[in-house]
Structures are given as structure tokens and as C-alpha cells.
C-alpha positions, 0 to 999 in steps of 0.5 A: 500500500502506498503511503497516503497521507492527509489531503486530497488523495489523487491516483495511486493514494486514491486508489489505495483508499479504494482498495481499502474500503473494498476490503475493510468492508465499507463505503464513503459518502460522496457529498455534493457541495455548493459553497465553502459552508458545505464544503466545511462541514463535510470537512468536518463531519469526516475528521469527527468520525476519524473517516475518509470522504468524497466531496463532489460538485455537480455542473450547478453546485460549480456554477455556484460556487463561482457565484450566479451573478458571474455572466458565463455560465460555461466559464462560471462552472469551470472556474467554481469546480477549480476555485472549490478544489484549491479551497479543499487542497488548502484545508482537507490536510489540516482536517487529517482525513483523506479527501477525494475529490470528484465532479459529478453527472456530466451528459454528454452536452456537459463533456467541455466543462470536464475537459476544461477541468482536466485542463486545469489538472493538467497544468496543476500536474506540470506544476505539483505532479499531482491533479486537481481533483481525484476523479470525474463523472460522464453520465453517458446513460442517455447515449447508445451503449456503444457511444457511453464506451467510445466516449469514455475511452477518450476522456479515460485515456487522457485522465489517466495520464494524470493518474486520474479516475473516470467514473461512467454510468450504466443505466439509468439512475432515476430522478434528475440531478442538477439538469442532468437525467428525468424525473422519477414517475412515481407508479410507472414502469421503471425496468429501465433503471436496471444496468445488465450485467453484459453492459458491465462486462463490455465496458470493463473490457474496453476501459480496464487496459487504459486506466482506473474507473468506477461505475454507476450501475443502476439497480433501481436506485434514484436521485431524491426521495421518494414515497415507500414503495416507489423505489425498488432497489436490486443489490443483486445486479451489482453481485451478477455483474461482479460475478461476471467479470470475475468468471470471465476474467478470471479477476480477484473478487468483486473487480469493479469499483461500484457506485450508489447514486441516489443514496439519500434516504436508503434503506441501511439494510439496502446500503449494507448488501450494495457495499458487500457486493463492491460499492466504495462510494455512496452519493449524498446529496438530497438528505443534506441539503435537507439536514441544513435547510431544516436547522436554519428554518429551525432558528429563523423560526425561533428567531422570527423577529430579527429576521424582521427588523433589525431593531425590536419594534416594542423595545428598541433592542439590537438583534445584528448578533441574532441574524448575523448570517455567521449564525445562522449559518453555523446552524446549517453546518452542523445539521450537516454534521449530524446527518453525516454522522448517520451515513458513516455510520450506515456505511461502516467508515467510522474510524477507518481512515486510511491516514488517521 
């Protein structure tokens, strides 16, 4: 095992904290961010639970980060995945965690914003000898498998140069995820969201000789949440789709680097057979844009006459330290910090860091 240290993790230490979880039984949550609050408190919530963590941008998570008054929206995206990286790089050692960092679904419109930030990696690479993030996402799910493949060569075959990861998806995840994917129809037939084995199989074939990638198999598994009974999740397909390479190749066991899109609300039961059959990596996203909405509306509502007046319209008394937004603020940080807490948990990563 290589020595990783703490920091973001890129090529072989990210692999090794892949490895690591695969054999030590566990899985990390992904978490998309849209700003350094969020960014902190995923910090954060990892060094409490002595885990290592994914923290991940969406093409609008990004867009944010710059900010929405920036007056290109192509260039807005790029420079707030980039600007998101360094604050990460700057901090994530100090935390003593490991941190991987990834951007998330890219469709096939979105493919220029990723080849603009493997740019960036790519000019951080002459200058440190190691990229800016650890690994992308293209969501090529819509396209004919055939074309998924094709495109992914191409980018994988360029990142892995930096000894970067590509994560594709097979399948089709339900919901929508900043613009990418569709709406879940609640009571419709869904078979669509389950990935064959046999895509699996020929996607391994054709990437594994270029370099290290993850996959998003579907097996029922949706953005957002949903009523009980709507969601349908088959841990199995990611078991026969293990087991097929494995036969076929004669791999190790469970070969692939799986993904669980669409982890927000999850049954743990679920969660736990998804990582036995390979999953490293859980995506979080909806759950904790909740857990900080709910604990700021929790203070504006405690609170409703300094989020009204600046001066008690009875009594005259000053409320700046009541709104001032540090305040408010920190409330939704740790609202974020607690639901973490629940998916390392879930997850079984709590004091598995590979460099605590």
C-alpha cells in the first residue's frame, strides 16, 4: 500500500483508499457541495468520525460556487469546480482525513466543462505532479451503449495520464440531478433503471487496459426521495455483474469499483448488501441539503423577529448578533454534521481512515 497521507488523495493514494474500503468492508459518502459552508462541514463531519470522504460538485453546485451573478455560465462552472478544489487542497490536510475529490453527472452536452477541468489538472500536474481533483463523472446513460464506451475511452485515456479516475454510468439512475437525467414517475414502469450485467462486462473490457474507473450501475436506485414503495432497489445486479467479470476474467473478487447514486434516504439494510457486493462510494446529496435547510428554518423560526427588523419594534433592542448570517449559518453546518454522522455510520467508515 502506498503511503497516503492527509489531503486530497489523487491516483495511486486514491486508489489505495479504494482498495481499502473494498476490503475493510465499507463505503464513503460522496457529498455534493455548493459553497465553502458545505464544503466545511463535510470537512468536518469526516475528521469527527476519524473517516475518509468524497466531496463532489455537480455542473450547478460549480456554477455556484463561482457565484450566479458571474455572466458565463460555461466559464462560471469551470472556474467554481477549480476555485472549490484549491479551497479543499488548502484545508482537507489540516482536517487529517483523506479527501477525494470528484465532479459529478456530466451528459454528454456537459463533456467541455470536464475537459476544461482536466485542463486545469493538467497544468496543476506540470506544476505539483499531482491533479486537481481525484476523479470525474460522464453520465453517458442517455447515449447508445456503444457511444457511453467510445466516449469514455477518450476522456479515460487522457485522465489517466494524470493518474486520474473516470467514473461512467450504466443505466439509468432515476430522478434528475442538477439538469442532468428525468424525473422519477412515481407508479410507472421503471425496468429501465436496471444496468445488465453484459453492459458491465463490455465496458470493463474496453476501459480496464487504459486506466482506473468506477461505475454507476443502476439497480433501481434514484436521485431524491421518494414515497415507500416507489423505489425498488436490486443489490443483486451489482453481485451478477461482479460475478461476471470475475468468471470471465478470471479477476480477484468483486473487480469493479461500484457506485450508489441516489443514496439519500436508503434503506441501511439496502446500503449494507450494495457495499458487500463492491460499492466504495455512496452519493449524498438530497438528505443534506435537507439536514441544513431544516436547522436554519429551525432558528429563523425561533428567531422570527430579527429576521424582521433589525431593531425590536416594542423595545428598541439590537438583534445584528441574532441574524448575523455567521449564525445562522453555523446552524446549517452542523445539521450537516449530524446527518453525516448517520451515513458513516450506515456505511461502516467510522474510524477507518486510511491516514488517521
Amino acid at each position: 500500500m502506498p503511503d497516503v497521507r492527509p489531503g486530497v488523495v489523487t491516483g495511486a493514494a486514491y486508489q489505495a483508499v479504494i482498495d481499502a474500503a473494498k476490503a475493510g468492508g465499507y463505503a464513503l459518502p460522496a457529498v455534493n457541495v455548493v459553497g465553502t459552508n458545505s464544503v466545511n462541514a463535510v470537512l468536518e463531519a469526516a475528521a469527527a468520525a476519524k473517516s475518509d470522504v468524497i466531496l463532489q460538485l455537480s455542473n450547478g453546485g460549480a456554477e455556484f460556487f463561482a457565484g450566479q451573478g458571474y455572466p458565463d455560465k460555461h466559464e462560471a462552472r469551470v472556474l467554481g469546480a477549480v476555485s472549490c478544489a484549491h479551497h479543499v487542497h488548502l484545508l482537507a490536510e489540516r482536517y487529517g482525513i483523506c479527501v477525494a475529490l470528484h465532479t459529478d453527472h456530466a451528459n454528454k452536452a456537459l463533456i467541455p466543462w470536464v475537459e476544461a477541468l482536466v485542463g486545469h489538472s493538467e497544468r496543476h500536474f506540470e506544476r505539483t505532479g499531482q491533479p486537481l481533483f481525484s476523479s470525474h463523472m460522464l453520465d453517458l446513460s442517455e447515449e447508445t451503449l456503444d457511444d457511453n464506451i467510445a466516449l469514455s475511452k477518450a476522456m479515460l485515456e487522457r485522465m489517466a495520464k494524470l493518474g486520474m479516475s473516470l467514473e461512467i454510468e450504466l443505466g439509468v439512475t432515476g430522478g434528475e440531478e442538477d439538469g442532468v437525467g428525468h424525473e422519477l414517475e412515481e407508479g410507472a414502469d421503471n425496468s429501465h433503471l436496471y444496468t445488465q450485467p453484459e453492459d458491465v462486462l463490455k465496458a470493463y473490457e474496453a476501459l480496464a487496459p487504459i486506466g482506473h474507473f468506477s461505475v454507476a450501475a443502476s439497480f433501481g436506485n434514484v436521485h431524491g426521495v421518494y414515497k415507500p414503495g416507489n423505489v425498488q432497489l436490486r443489490p443483486e445486479i451489482l453481485r451478477n455483474s461482479q460475478a461476471l467479470v470475475e468468471s470471465t476474467h478470471g479477476t480477484a473478487k468483486n473487480p469493479l469499483h461500484l457506485v450508489f447514486h441516489g443514496g439519500s434516504g436508503s434503506d441501511p439494510e439496502k446500503i449494507a448488501e450494495a457495499v458487500r457486493y463492491g460499492v466504495f462510494k455512496m452519493n449524498i446529496d438530497t438528505d443534506t441539503q435537507f439536514a441544513f435547510a431544516e436547522t436554519v428554518g429551525a432558528y429563523v423560526f425561533a428567531n422570527e423577529r430579527a429576521f424582521r427588523f433589525q431593531l425590536d419594534p416594542d423595545d428598541g433592542k439590537p438583534y445584528k448578533k441574532v441574524y448575523d448570517p455567521r449564525k445562522w449559518l453555523r446552524k446549517g453546518e452542523q445539521g450537516i454534521v449530524k446527518r453525516l454522522q448517520q451515513a458513516f455510520e450506515d456505511l461502516g467508515a467510522v474510524g477507518r481512515s486510511v491516514c488517521a
